[in-house]
C-alpha positions in Angstrom: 3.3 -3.0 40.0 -0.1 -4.6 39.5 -1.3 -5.5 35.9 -5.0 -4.5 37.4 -6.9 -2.6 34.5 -8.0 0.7 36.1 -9.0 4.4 34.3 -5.2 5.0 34.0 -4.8 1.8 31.9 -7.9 2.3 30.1 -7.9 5.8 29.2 -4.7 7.8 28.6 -4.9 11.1 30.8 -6.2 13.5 28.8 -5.4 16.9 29.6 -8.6 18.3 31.6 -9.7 22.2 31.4 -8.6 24.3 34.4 -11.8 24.1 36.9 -12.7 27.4 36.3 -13.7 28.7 32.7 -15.6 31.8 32.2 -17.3 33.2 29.1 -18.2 36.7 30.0 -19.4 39.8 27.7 -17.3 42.5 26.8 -19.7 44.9 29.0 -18.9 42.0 32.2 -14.9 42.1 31.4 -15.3 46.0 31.5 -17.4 45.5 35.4 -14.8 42.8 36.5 -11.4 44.7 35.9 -12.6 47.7 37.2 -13.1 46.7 40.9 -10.7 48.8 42.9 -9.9 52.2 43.6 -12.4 55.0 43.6 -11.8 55.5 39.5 -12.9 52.1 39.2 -15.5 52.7 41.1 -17.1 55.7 39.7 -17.0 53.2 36.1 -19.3 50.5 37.7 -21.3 52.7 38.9 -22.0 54.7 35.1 -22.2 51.2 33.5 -25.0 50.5 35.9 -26.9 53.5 35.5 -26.4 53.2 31.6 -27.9 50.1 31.8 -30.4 51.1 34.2 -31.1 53.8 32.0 -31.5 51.6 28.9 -34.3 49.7 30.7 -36.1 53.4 31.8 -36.0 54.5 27.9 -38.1 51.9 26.8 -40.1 52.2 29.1 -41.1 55.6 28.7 -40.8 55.2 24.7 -43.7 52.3 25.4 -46.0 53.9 28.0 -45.3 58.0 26.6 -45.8 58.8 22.8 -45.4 62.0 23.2 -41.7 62.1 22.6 -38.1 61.3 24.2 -38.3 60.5 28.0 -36.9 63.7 30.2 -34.0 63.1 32.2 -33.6 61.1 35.7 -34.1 64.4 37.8 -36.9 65.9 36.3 -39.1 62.7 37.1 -41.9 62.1 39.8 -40.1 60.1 42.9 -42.8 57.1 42.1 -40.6 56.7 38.9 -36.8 57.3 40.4 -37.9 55.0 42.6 -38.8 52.7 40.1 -35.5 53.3 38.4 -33.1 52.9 41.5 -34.5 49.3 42.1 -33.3 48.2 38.6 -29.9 49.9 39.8 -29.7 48.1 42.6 -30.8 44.8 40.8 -28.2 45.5 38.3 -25.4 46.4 40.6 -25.9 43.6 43.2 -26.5 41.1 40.4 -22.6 42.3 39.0 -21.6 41.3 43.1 -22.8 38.0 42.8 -21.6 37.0 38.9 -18.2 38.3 40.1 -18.2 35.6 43.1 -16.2 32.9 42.2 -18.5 29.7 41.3 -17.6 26.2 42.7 -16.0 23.9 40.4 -16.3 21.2 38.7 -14.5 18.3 40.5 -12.2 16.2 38.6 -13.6 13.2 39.5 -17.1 13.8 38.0 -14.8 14.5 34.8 -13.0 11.6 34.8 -16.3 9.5 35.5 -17.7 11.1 32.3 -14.8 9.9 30.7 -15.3 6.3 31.8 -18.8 5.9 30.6 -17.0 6.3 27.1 -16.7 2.5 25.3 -12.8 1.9 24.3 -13.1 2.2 20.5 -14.1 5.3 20.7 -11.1 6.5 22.9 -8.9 5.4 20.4 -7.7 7.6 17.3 -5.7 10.1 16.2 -7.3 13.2 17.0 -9.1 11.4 20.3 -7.5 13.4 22.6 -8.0 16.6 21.3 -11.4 15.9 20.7 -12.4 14.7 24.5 -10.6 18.4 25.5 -13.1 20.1 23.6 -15.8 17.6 25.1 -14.5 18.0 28.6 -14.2 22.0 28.1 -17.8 22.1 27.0 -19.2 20.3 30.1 -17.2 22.7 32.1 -18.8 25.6 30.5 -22.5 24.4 30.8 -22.0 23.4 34.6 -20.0 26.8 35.4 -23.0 28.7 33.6 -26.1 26.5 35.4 -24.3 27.0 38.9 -24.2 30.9 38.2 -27.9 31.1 37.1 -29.0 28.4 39.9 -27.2 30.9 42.4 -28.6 33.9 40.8 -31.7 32.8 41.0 -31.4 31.8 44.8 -30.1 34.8 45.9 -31.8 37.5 43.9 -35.6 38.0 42.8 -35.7 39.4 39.7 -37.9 43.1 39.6 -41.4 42.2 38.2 -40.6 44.4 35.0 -41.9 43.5 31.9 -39.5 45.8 29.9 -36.7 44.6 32.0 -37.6 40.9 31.1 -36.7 41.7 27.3 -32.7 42.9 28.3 -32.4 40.6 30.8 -33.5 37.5 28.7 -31.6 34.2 29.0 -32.0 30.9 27.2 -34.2 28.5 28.9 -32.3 25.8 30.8 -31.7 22.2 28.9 -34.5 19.6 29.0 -34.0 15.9 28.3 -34.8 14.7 24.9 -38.2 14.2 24.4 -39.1 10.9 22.8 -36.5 8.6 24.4 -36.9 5.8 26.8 -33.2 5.4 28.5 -35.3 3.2 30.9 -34.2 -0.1 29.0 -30.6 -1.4 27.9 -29.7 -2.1 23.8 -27.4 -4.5 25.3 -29.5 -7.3 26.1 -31.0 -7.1 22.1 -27.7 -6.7 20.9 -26.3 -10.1 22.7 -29.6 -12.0 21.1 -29.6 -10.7 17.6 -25.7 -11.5 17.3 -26.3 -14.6 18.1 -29.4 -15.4 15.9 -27.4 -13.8 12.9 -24.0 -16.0 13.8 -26.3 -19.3 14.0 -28.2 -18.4 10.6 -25.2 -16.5 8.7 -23.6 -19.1 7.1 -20.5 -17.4 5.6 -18.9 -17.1 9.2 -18.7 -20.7 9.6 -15.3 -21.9 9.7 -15.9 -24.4 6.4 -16.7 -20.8 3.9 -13.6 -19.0 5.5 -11.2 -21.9 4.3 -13.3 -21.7 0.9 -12.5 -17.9 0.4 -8.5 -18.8 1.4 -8.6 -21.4 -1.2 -10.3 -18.9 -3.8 -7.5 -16.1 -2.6 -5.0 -18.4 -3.2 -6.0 -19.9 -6.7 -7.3 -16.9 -8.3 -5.1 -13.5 -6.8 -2.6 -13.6 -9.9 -4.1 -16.1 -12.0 -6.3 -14.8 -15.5 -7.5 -17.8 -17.8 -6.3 -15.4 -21.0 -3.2 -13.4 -20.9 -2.1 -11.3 -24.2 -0.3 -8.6 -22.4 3.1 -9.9 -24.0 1.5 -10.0 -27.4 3.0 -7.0 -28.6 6.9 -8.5 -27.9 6.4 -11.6 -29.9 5.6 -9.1 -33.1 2.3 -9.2 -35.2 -0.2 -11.8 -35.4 -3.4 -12.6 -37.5 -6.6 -13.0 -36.8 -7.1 -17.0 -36.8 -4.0 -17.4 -34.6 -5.5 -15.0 -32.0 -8.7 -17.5 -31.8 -6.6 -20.4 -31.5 -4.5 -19.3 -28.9 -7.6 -17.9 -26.5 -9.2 -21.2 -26.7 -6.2 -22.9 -26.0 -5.3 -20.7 -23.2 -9.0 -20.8 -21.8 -9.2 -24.8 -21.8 -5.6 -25.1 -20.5 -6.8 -22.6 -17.8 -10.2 -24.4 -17.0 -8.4 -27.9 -16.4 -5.8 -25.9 -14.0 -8.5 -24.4 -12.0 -10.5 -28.1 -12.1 -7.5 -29.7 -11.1 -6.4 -27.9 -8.2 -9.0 -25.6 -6.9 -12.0 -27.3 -7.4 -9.6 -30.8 -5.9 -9.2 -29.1 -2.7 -12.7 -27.6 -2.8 -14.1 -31.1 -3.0 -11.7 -32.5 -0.3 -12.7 -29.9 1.8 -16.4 -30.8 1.7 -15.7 -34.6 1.9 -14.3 -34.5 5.6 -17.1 -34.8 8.4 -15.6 -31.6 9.8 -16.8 -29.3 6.9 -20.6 -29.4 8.2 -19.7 -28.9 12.5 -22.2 -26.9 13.6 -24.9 -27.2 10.7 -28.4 -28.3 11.5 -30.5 -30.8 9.5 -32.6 -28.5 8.7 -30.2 -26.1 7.2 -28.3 -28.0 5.2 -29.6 -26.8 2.2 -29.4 -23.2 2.6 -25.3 -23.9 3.3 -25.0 -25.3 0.7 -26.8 -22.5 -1.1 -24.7 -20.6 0.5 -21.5 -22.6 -0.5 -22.7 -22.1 -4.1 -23.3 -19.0 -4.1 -19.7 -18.2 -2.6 -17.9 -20.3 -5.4 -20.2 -18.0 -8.1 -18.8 -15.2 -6.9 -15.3 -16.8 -6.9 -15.5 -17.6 -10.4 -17.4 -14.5 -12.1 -14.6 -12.4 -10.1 -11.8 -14.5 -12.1 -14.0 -14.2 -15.7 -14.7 -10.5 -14.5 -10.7 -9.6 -14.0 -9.3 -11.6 -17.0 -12.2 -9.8 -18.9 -11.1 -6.0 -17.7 -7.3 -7.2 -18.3 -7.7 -8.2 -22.0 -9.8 -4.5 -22.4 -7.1 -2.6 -20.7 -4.6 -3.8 -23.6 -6.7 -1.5 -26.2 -6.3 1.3 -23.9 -6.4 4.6 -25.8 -4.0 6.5 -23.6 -1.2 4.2 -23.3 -0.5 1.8 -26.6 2.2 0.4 -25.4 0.9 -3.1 -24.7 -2.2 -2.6 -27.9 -1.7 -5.8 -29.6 0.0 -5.6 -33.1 -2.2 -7.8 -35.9 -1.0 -8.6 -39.3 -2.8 -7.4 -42.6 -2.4 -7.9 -46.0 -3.5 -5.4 -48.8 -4.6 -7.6 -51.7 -5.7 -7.6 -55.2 -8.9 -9.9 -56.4 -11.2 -9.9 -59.1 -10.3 -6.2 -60.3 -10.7 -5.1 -56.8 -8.3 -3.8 -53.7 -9.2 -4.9 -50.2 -7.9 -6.0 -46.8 -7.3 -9.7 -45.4 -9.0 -10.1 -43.4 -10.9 -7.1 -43.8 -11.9 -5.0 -40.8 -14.9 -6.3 -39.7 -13.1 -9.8 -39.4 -10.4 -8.1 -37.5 -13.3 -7.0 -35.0 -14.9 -10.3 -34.6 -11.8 -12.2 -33.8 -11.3 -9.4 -30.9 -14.4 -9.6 -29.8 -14.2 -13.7 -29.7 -11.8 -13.5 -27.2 -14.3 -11.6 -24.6 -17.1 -14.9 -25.6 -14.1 -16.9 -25.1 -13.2 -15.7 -21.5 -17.0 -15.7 -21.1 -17.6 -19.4 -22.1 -14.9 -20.8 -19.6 -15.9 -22.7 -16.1 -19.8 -22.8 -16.8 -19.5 -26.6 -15.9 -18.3 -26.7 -12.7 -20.8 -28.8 -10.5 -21.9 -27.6 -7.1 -20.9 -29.3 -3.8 -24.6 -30.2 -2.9 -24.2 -31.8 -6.6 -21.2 -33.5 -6.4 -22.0 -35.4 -2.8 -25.3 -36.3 -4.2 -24.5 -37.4 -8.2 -26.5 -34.2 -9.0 -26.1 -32.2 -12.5 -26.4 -28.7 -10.9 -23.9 -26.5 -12.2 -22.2 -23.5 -10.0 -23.7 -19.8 -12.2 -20.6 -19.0 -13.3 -21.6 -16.7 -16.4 -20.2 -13.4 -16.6 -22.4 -10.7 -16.0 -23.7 -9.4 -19.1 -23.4 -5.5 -18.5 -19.7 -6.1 -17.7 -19.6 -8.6 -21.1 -21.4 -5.7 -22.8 -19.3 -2.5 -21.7 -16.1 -4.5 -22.4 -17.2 -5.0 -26.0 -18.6 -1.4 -26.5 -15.0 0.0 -25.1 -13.5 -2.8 -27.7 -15.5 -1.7 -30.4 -14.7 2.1 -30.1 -10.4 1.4 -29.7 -10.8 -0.8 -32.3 -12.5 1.5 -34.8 -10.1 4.5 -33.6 -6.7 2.2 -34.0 -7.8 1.4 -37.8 -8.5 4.9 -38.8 -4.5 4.7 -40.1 -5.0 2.0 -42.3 -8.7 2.9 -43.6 -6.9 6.4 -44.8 -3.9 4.3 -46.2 -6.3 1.7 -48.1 -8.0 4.9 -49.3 -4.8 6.5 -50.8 -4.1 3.4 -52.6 -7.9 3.6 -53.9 -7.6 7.5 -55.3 -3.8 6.5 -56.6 -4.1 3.3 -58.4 -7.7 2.2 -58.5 -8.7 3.3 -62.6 -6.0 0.6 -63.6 -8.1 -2.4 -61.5 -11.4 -1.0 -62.0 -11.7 -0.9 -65.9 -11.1 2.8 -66.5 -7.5 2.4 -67.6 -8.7 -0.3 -70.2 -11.9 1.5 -71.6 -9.2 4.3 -72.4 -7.0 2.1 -74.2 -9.7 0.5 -76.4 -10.9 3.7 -77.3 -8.0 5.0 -78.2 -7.1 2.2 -80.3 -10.7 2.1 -81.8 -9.5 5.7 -82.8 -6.9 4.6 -85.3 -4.2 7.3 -84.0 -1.0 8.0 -86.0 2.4 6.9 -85.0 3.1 10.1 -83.5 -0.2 9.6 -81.5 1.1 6.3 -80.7 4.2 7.3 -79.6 
C-alpha cells in the first residue's frame, strides 16, 4: 500500500451517471419503440407525415386566406414536392437522433471532479449533490454531440415556416464580463498576509488574553440574588447593602486574579514578538479594546441575570421583600412605600453598572499612565433592563396596592377624622340615655 494522496484518497467515488442519458419527447419515445416490423413501420411513417403536414398547414394558412389548405393530393407537384422534402428531412433527421451518440468518458468526469477544492467535497448531502452535478454535464454533452452531428450530417430545408417547429435553444456562450485570464490566488496569498501582519487580535499575546477572560468570567457575575427567595423576605436597605458589598468583593476578585495574570502577561518580553515600533500603539489599542469588551460582557450578563429574577412567567426565583403597613399622623401607608421599593431595585442595576470603571489599561500600567479601560455598561442595555424592571415591578405590587386599598375603604373614617366629627356632634346633640345607649 502507498500512503500517496491520489483522486481515490481525495474524493470518495461518487457514483457516476450511466454514459448514456437521454431526454427525449413523448412524440421521439413513440418513433424510437416503434422501429421493427412492418406495423411499426407504417407508425413512423404517419408520425412523419403528421408532422410534415403540420409544417404544410401553416404554410398555406400564411400564404392562402382564402380558407383551409386542400388535401396533399389535390396539390400542384411544385408543392408535394415541397412537402416530401420536409418528409424526408423529418424522417432521416428521426435516423440520425436514434443513432447512439458517443459518450462521455469517465475520465473527463472524474477530472471535473478534481478541479473541485476539498471543503467543498465534504458534507452530508455532498454526494448526492455531485450526482446531480455529474448527471447534468452528461445531459448537456449528450445533447451538444446530437445537435453538432445533426448539424454535420443534415442541412436543414430553407423554410421559414419550418424554422418556427423546428426551433431549438441557441447553444451556451461564456459569460460575458469575466476575465478567467488572471488567478484570485496570487491576491488572496497577499491580502492574507497584509491582514495577519496588521490584525492584531491573531497574535498569540490577545489569544492567551481571551483564555484568561474565558476562564475568569464564564461562571462568575459580580451580583447574584438568585437564592434570595430561600433565605425568606428582605427589606429595602438590606438589598442596597448587600449589592454593594457583593460588587466591591467582586471587583477586588477580578483585580486580584484577572487583572494579576493580565499584567504578568504583558510584563514578559514575549508578549510584544512580532510587533513593530511603529505599531505599538494600535496593540495596545487593540489590547484595550479587547479587555472592554471582556468587562462590559461580565456587567452586561450579571445585568440580564439580576432582570431574569423579575421574570413575569416564571416567579419562582422573584425576590420576596418585606413591608410593613403603618399608621402615622392619622394616615395609613406602606414602609417603605412603593416608590422606595422601586429605587432600591433599580440601585442594584447602577450598582452592577458602577463596578470595574477603574481598571487601568496595559499601555497605562507599563507607562504610570491614568487611562482607564471603558468599561461602562452600555446604556441601551442599562436602559431596557430598567424599563423591563419597572413594568414587573409595578405588575408584582398590584396585590398589595388592592390590599392597602381595602384597608383604606374598611377602616380609613376612624384615622381620618370622620369617626370623631360624628362623635362630637353627637354629643353636641345632648342625646337621651336611650340615645346613648
Amino acid at each position: 500500500t502507498s500512503n500517496k494522496r491520489t483522486l481515490r484518497t481525495l474524493f470518495r467515488p461518487a457514483a457516476l451517471p450511466p454514459p448514456v442519458i437521454s431526454e427525449t419527447s413523448p412524440s421521439q419515445k413513440k418513433l424510437l419503440a416503434y422501429h421493427k416490423g412492418k406495423e411499426h413501420q407504417e407508425v413512423l411513417k404517419q408520425l412523419l407525415i403528421d408532422r410534415a403536414l403540420e409544417v404544410y398547414y401553416i404554410t398555406m394558412d400564411e400564404t392562402d386566406k382564402r380558407g383551409a389548405a386542400p388535401p396533399i393530393t389535390e396539390l400542384p407537384s411544385t408543392v408535394r414536392k415541397y412537402f416530401f422534402i420536409i418528409l424526408k428531412y423529418l424522417f432521416m433527421k428521426n435516423r440520425v437522433q436514434k443513432n447512439p451518440m458517443i459518450p462521455i468518458q469517465q475520465q473527463w468526469l472524474r477530472s471535473m471532479l478534481a478541479l473541485v477544492p476539498q471543503p467543498l467535497m465534504e458534507g452530508r448531502d455532498r454526494q448526492l449533490l455531485t450526482e446531480e452535478l455529474l448527471k447534468e454535464v452528461v445531459r448537456d454533452y449528450e445533447k451538444s454531440m446530437q445537435r453538432c452531428v445533426l448539424r454535420r450530417i443534415l442541412v436543414k430545408p430553407d423554410i421559414k415556416e419550418f424554422d418556427k417547429l423546428e426551433e431549438e435553444a441557441p447553444l451556451p456562450l461564456l459569460p460575458l464580463g469575466l476575465d478567467f485570464s488572471s488567478t484570485w490566488h496570487d491576491s488572496y496569498i497577499k491580502a492574507k498576509q497584509q491582514i495577519t501582519s496588521t490584525l492584531h487580535i491573531l497574535h498569540p499575546t490577545m489569544k492567551a488574553l481571551l483564555d484568561f477572560g474565558y476562564t475568569a468570567f464564564f461562571n462568575f457575575l459580580l451580583v447574584d440574588f438568585s437564592s434570595s427567595r430561600l433565605k425568606g423576605p428582605t427589606d429595602c436597605k438590606s438589598l442596597k447593602t448587600d449589592a454593594s458589598l457583593s460588587c466591591s468583593k467582586a471587583e477586588e476578585e477580578i483585580m486580584s486574579t484577572w487583572y494579576k495574570r493580565v499584567v504578568g502577561l504583558f510584563s514578559q518580553s514575549e508578549a510584544l514578538d512580532g510587533v513593530k515600533l511603529d505599531q505599538l500603539e494600535s496593540f495596545y489599542n487593540c489590547v484595550a479594546v479587547l479587555m472592554s469588551n471582556q468587562l462590559k460582557g461580565l456587567l452586561q450578563r450579571t445585568t440580564e441575570v439580576f432582570v431574569k429574577l423579575f421574570d413575569p412567567e416564571d416567579r419562582s426565583r422573584l425576590p420576596l421583600f418585606k413591608m410593613d403597613l403603618t399608621y402615622d399622623e392619622n394616615r395609613m401607608e406602606f414602609y417603605p412605600s412603593l416608590q422606595d421599593l422601586e429605587e432600591a431595585i433599580l440601585f442594584v442595576v447602577d450598582c452592577i453598572g458602577q463596578t470595574l470603571q477603574n481598571v487601568q489599561t496595559m499601555r497605562a500600567w507599563l507607562t504610570g499612565g491614568t487611562a482607564t479601560v471603558d468599561a461602562e455598561l452600555p446604556p441601551h442595555i442599562a436602559q431596557c433592563a430598567k424599563s423591563t424592571l419597572q413594568k414587573s415591578i409595578r405588575d408584582n405590587l398590584e396585590g398589595p396596592k388592592e390590599h392597602f386599598k381595602g384597608y383604606v375603604e374598611s377602616y380609613g373614617w376612624l384615622v381620618d377624622g370622620t369617626a370623631e366629627e360624628r362623635v362630637n356632634r353627637f354629643i353636641a346633640e345632648q342625646p337621651g340615655f336611650d340615645e346613648y345607649t
